[in-house]
VOROZA-349235 format. One line per field, with one value per atom (N, C-alpha, C): residue in three letters; atom name; x negated, y negated, z. Coordinates in steps of 0.2 Angstrom, whole numbers, m for minus. Each point is the difference from the previous one (the first is absolute). Layout:
% residues N
aa: ala|...
at: CA|...
x: X|...
y: Y|...
z: Z|...
//
This chain:
% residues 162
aa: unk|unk|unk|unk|unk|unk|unk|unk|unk|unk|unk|unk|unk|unk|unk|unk|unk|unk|unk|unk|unk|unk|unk|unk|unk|unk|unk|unk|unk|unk|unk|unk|unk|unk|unk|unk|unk|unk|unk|unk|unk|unk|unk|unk|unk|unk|unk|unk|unk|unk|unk|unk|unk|unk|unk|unk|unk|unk|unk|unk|unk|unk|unk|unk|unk|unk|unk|unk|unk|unk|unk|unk|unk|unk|unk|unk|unk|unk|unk|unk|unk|unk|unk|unk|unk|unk|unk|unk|unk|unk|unk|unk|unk|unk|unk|unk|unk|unk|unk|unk|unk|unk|unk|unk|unk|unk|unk|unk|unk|unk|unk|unk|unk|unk|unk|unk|unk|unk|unk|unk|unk|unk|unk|unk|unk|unk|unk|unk|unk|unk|unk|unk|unk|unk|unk|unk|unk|unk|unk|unk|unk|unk|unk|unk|unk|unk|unk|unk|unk|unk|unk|unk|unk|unk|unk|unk|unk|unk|unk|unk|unk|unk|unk|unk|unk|unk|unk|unk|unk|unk|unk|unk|unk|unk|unk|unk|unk|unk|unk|unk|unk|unk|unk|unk|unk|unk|unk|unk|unk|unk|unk|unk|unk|unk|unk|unk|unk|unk|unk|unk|unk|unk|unk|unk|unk|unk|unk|unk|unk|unk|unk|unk|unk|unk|unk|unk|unk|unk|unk|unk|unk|unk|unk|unk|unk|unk|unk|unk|unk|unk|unk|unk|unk|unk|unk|unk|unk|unk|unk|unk|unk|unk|unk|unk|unk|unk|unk|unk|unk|unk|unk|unk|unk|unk|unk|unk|unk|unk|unk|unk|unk|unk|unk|unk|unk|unk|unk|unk|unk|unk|unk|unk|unk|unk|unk|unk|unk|unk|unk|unk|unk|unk|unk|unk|unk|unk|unk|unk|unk|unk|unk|unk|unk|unk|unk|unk|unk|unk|unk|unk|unk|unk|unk|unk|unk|unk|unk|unk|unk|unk|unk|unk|unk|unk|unk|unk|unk|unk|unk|unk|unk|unk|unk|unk|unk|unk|unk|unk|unk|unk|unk|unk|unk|unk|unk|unk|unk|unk|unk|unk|unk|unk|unk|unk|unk|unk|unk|unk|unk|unk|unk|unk|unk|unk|unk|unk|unk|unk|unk|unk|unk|unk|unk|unk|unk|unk|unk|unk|unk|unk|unk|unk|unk|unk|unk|unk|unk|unk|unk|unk|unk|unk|unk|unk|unk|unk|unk|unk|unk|unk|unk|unk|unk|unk|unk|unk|unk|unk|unk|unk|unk|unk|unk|unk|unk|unk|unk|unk|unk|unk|unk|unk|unk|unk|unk|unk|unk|unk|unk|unk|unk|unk|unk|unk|unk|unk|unk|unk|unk|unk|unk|unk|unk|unk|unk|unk|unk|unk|unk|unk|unk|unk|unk|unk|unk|unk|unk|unk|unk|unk|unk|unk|unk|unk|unk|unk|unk|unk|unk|unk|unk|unk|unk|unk|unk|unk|unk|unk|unk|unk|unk|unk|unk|unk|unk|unk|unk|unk|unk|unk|unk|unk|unk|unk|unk|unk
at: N|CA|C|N|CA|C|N|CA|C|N|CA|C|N|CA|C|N|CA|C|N|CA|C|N|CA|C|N|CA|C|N|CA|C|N|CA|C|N|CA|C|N|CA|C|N|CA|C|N|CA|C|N|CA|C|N|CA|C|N|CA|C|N|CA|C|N|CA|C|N|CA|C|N|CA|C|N|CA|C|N|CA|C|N|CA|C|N|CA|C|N|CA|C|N|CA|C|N|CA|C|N|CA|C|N|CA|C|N|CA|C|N|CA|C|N|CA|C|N|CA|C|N|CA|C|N|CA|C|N|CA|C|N|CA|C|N|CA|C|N|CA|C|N|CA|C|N|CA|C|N|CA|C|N|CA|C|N|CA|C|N|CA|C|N|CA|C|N|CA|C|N|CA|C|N|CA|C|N|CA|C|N|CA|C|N|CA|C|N|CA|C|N|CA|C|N|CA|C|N|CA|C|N|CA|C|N|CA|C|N|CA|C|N|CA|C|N|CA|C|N|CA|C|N|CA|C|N|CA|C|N|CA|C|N|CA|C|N|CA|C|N|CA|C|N|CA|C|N|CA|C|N|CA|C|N|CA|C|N|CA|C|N|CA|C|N|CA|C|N|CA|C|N|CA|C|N|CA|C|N|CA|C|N|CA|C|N|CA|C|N|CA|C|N|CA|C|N|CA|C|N|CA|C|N|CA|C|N|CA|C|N|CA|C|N|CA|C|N|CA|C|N|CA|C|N|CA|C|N|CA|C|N|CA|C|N|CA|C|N|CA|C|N|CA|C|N|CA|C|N|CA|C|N|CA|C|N|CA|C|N|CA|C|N|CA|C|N|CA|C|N|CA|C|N|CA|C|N|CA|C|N|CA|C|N|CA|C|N|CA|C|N|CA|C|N|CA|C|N|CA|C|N|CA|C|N|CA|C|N|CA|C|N|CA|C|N|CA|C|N|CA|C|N|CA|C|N|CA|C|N|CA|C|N|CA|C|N|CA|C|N|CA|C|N|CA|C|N|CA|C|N|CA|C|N|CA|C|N|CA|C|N|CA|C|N|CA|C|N|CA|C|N|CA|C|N|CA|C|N|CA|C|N|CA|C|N|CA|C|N|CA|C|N|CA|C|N|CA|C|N|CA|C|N|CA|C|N|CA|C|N|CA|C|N|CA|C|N|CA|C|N|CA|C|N|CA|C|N|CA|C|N|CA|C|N|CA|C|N|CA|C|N|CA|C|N|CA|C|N|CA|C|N|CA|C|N|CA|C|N|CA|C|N|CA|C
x: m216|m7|m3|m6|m2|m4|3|m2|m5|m3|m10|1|6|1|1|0|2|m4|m1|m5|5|m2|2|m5|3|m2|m2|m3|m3|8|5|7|4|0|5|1|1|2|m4|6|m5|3|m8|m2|0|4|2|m6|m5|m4|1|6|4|1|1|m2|m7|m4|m7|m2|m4|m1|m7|m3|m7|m5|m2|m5|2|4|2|1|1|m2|m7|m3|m8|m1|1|0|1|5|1|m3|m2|m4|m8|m3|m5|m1|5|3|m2|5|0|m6|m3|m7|m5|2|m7|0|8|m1|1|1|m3|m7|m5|m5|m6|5|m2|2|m3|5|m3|m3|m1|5|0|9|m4|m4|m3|m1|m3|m3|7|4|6|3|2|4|m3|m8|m2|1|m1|2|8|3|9|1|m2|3|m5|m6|0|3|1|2|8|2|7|1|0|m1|m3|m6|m1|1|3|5|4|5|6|m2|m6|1|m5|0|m2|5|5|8|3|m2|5|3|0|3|m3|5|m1|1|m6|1|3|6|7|4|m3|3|m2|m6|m5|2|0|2|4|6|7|m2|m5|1|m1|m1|1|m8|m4|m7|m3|3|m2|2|6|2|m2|0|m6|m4|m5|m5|m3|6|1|m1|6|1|m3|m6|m5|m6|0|m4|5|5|2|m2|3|m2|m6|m6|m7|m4|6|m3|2|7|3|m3|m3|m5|m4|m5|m5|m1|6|2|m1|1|0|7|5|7|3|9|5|4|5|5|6|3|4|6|4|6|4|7|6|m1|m6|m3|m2|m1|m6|5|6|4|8|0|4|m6|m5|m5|2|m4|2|7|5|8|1|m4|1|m5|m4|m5|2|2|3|6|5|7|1|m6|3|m7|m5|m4|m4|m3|m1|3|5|5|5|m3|3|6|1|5|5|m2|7|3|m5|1|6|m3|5|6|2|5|6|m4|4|1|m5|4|4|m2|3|m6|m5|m5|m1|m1|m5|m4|m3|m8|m5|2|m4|m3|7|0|m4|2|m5|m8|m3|m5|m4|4|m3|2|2|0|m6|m1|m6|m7|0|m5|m1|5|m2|3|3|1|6|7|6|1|5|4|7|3|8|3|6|5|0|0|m1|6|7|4|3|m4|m1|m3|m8|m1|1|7|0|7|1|8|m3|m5|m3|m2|m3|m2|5|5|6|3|m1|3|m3|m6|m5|m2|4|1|m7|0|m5|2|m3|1|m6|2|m7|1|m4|m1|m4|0|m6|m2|m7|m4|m5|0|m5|m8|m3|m5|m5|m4|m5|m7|m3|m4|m6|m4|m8|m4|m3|m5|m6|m3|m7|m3|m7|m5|m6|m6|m3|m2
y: m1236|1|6|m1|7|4|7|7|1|4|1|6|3|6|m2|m6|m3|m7|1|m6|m4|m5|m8|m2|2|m3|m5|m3|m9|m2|2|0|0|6|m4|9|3|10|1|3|5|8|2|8|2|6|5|4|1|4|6|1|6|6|m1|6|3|m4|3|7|4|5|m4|6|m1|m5|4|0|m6|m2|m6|m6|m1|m3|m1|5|m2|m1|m1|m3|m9|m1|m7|m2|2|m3|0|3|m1|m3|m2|m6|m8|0|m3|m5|6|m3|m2|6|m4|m8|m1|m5|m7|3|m5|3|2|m2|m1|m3|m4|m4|m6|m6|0|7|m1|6|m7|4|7|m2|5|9|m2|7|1|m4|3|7|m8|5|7|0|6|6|m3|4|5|m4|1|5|m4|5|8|0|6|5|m2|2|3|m3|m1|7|m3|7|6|0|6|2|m2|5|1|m3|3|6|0|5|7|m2|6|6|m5|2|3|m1|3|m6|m6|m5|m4|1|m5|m7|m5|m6|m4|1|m2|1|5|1|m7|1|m4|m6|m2|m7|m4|7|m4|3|2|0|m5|0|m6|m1|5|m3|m2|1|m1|m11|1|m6|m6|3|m2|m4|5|m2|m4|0|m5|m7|m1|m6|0|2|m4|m2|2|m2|m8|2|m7|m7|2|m5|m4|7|m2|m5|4|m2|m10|m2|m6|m4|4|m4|m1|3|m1|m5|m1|m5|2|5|8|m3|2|m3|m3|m1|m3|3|m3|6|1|5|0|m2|m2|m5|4|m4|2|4|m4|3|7|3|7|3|m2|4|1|m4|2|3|0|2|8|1|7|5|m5|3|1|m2|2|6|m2|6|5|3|4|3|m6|2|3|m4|m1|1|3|5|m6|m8|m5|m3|3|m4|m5|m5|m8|2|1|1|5|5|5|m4|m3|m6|m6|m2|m5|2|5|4|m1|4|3|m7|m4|m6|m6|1|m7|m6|m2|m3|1|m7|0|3|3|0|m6|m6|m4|m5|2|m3|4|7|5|m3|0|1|m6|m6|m8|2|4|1|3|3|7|m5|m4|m2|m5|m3|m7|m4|0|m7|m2|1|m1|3|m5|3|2|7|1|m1|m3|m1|3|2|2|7|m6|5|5|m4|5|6|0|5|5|m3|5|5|m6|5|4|m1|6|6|m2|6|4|m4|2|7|m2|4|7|0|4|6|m3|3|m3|m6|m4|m6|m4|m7|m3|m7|m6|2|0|m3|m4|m2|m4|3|3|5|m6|0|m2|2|m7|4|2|5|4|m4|m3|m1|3|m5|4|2|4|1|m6|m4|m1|4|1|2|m4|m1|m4|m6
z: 322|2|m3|m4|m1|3|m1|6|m4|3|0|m5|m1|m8|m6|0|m5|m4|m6|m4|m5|2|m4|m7|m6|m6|m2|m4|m2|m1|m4|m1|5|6|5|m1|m4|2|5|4|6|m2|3|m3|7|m1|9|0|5|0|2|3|3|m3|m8|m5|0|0|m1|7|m5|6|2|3|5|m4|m5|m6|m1|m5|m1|3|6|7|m1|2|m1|m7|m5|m7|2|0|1|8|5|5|m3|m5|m2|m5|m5|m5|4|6|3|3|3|2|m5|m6|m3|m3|0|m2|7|5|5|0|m1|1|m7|m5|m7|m2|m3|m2|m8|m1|m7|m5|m4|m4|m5|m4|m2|4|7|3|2|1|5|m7|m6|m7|m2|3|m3|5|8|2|1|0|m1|m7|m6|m8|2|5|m1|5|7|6|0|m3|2|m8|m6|m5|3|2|1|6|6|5|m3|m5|m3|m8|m1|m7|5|7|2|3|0|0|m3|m7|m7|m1|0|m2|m7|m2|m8|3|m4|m3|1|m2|m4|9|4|6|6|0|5|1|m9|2|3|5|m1|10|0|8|5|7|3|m1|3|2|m7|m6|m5|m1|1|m2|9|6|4|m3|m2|m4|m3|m5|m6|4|3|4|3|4|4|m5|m5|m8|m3|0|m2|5|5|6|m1|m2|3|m8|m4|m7|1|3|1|5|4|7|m5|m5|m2|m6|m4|m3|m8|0|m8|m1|4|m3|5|m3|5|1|5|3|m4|2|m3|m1|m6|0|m4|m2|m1|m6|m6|m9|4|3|3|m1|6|2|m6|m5|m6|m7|1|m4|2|6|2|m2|2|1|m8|m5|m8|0|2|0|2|6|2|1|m2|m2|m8|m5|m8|m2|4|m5|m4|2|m1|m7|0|m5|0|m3|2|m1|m10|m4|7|1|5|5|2|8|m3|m3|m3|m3|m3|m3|6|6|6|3|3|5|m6|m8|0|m2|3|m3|m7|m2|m9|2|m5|0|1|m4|m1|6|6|6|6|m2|5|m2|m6|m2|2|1|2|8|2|10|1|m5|4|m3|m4|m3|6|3|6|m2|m9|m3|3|2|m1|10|2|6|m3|6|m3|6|m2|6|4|7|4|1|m4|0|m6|m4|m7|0|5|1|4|5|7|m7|m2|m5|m3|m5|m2|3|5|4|2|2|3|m6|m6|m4|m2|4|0|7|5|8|1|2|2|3|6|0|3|0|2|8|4|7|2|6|5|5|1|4|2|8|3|m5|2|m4|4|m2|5|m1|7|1|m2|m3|m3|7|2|6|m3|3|1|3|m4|3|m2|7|0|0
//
């Protein structure tokens, strides 16, 4: 069950609110609200990229820092939901989450990625494209050679609204 300090991602990560000081508590309860009381993707996005940056560069916090906070990535995700309730995009799937893992393991480099798990290129490059499926267990080995594996996570519930 989850406890009322804690947020559930479009992905299924839960973020502890437990770190957050005072400030930042009220940062994400008014993240929150504004996007319960908007179902427009645009005023929400505009509101959040300036809200959530400018509490933290009041800080002293760089850029490169903000991004990686909770109420920062909160945020995100209540932008992503609201963009998929609206029909902007789709959720997320297994391509997001190997697309990301090269991105932020190998610096969005196919070539490093594939070097390290074992994969062609030729085959990575038809998975991310949509064109080609890889064995299930091909890719859990890969990953595996990488300190990574495949799971099965309950999927998180989209909220309806309206």
């Amino acid at each position: 069950m989850k406890k009322p300090d804690e947020y559930t991602d479009i992905q299924g990560r839960t973020w502890s609110l437990d770190r957050l000081d005072a400030e930042e508590r009220k940062l994400v309860a008014r993240i929150r609200r504004r996007r319960r009381e908007t179902d427009d993707w645009d005023a929400y996005d505009n509101f959040w990229t300036h809200a959530v940056p400018d509490f933290y560069r009041k800080r002293g916090l760089a850029p490169r820092a903000f991004i990686r906070t909770i109420p920062y990535r909160i945020a995100q995700d209540l932008s992503s939901r609201l963009a998929i309730e609206k029909g902007f995009a789709r959720p997320p799937d297994l391509i997001d989450e190997l697309e990301d893992l090269i991105r932020e393991r190998f610096g969005s480099s196919s070539d490093r990625f594939c070097k390290a798990t074992g994969l062609a290129k030729h085959k990575l490059e038809k998975i991310l494209d949509g064109g080609n499926d890889l064995a299930l267990s091909t890719l859990n080995e890969a990953l595996n050679r990488i300190g990574y594996t495949l799971h099965i996570a309950a999927s998180v519930q989209q909220k309806k609204t309206g």
